[in-house]
C-alpha positions in Angstrom: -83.0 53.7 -131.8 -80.9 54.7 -134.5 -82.9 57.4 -136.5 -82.0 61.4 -136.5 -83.8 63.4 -134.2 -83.1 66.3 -136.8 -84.7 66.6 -140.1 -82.3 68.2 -142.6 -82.1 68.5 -145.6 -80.7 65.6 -147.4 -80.7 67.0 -151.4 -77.5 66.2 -153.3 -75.8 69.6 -154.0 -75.5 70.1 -157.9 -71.7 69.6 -159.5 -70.3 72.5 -160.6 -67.8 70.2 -163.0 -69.3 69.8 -166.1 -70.9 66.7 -167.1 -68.6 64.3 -169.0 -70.4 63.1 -172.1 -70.1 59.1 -173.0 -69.2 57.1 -175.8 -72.0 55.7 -177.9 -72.7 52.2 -178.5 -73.9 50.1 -181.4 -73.8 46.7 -180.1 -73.0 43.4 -182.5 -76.6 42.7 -184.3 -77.8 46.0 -184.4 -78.6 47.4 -187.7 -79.2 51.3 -188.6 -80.1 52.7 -191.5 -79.7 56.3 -191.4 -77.3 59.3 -190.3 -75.6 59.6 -186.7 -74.6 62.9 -185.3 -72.5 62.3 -181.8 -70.9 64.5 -179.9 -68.3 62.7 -178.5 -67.0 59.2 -178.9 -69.0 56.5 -180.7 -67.8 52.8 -181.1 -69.6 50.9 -183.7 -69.5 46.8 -183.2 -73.0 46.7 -185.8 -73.8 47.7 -188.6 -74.5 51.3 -189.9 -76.1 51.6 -193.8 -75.1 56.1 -193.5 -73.1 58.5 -192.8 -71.4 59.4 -189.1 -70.0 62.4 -188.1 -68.3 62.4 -184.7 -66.7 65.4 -182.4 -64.2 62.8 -181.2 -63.5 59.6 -182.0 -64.9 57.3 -183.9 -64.2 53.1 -183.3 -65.2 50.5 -185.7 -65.1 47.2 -184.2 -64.3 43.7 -185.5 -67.5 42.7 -186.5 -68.4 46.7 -187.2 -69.6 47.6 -191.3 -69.8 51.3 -192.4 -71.7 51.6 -195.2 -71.2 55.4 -195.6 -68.8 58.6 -195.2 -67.1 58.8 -191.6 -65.9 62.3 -190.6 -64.7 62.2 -186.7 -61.3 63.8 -185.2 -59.8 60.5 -184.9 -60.5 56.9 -185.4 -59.7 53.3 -185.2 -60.5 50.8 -187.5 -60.8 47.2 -187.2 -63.7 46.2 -189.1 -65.2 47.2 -192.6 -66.1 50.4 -194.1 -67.1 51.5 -197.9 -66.9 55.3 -197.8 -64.7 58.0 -197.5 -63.0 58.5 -194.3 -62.1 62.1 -193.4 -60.7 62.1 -190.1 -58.8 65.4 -188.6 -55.7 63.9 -186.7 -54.9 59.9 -186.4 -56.9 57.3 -188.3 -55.6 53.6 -187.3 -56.1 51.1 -189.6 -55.7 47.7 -187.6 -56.0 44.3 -187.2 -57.8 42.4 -190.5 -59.6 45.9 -191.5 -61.1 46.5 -194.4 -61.4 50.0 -196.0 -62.9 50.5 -199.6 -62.7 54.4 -200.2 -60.8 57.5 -200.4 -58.9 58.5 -197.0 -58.4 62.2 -196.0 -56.3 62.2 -193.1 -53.8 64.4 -190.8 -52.0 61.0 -189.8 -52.5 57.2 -191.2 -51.6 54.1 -189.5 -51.8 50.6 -191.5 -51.0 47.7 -189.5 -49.7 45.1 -192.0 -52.4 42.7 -191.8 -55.0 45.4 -192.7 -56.2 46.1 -196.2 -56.9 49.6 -197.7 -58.4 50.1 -201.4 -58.5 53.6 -202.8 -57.0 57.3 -202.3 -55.2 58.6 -199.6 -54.8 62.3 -198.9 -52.6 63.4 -196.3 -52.6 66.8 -194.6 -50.5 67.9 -191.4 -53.5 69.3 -190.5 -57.0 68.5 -191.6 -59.8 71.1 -191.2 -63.1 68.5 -190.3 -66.8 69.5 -190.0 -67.6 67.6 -187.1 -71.2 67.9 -187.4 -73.8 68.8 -190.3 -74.1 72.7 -191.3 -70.8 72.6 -192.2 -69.7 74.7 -195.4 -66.9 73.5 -197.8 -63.8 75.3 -197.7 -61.1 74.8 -200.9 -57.9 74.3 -199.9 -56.3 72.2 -202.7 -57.0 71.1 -205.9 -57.8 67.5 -205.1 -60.7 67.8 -202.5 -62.2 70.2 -200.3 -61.8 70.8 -196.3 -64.3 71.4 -194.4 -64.4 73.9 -191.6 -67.5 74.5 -189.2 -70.4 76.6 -190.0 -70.4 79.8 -187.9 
């Protein structure tokens, strides 16, 4: 009674936009030992024993530990980390954060009820290898800027 008398073709056409990519999750409970590569956003509520390096931003939740170097474009920071931070533009500090390690940073935000212990170094511009292959490039006399690997 209600069915097509015509067969066509019912196939989705492909986008032509380009897929959007998602953050990443590491939920509360979750432990990883190990590196993370993301290309894009990544929040981490768990706990990561290594190193992240992040095309965009990087989140570290209340209840979030870092156990390792973060190097990301941006990032906010409401949990713990032990590592050096390098992050390109903004890095928050908020909330009852806790950050044990040098900072090397365009911007810096510390909200007064987080806690900081170590260097900061502040750039109006930060050169920031957002992924492995990365070469070191000198730029002061302190620490060096990294730049992407061509």
């Amino acid at each position: 009674m209600f069915t097509s008398k015509s067969k066509e073709n019912s196939s989705v056409p492909e986008s032509s936009a380009p897929a959007k990519v998602g953050a990443s999750i590491i939920a509360s409970g979750t432990v990883i030992k190990g590196d993370i590569e993301c290309s894009g956003d990544i929040r981490i509520d768990g706990t990561l024993k290594g190193n992240v390096h992040a095309t965009n931003k990087v989140f570290i939740g209340t209840e979030g530990l870092v156990e390792g170097d973060i190097h990301c474009v941006n990032a906010d920071i409401l949990g713990k980390v032990q590592g050096k931070v390098t992050v390109k533009d903004l890095l928050n500090i908020r909330g009852k954060a806790h950050v044990k390690g040098d900072l090397f940073t365009g911007k810096l935000q510390v909200e007064p009820s987080a806690s900081f212990n170590g260097n900061c170094h502040m750039a109006g511009s930060t050169t920031v290898a957002a992924l492995p292959g990365a070469s070191a490039v000198k730029v002061g006399e302190d620490e060096p800027e990294y730049a992407e690997a061509e």
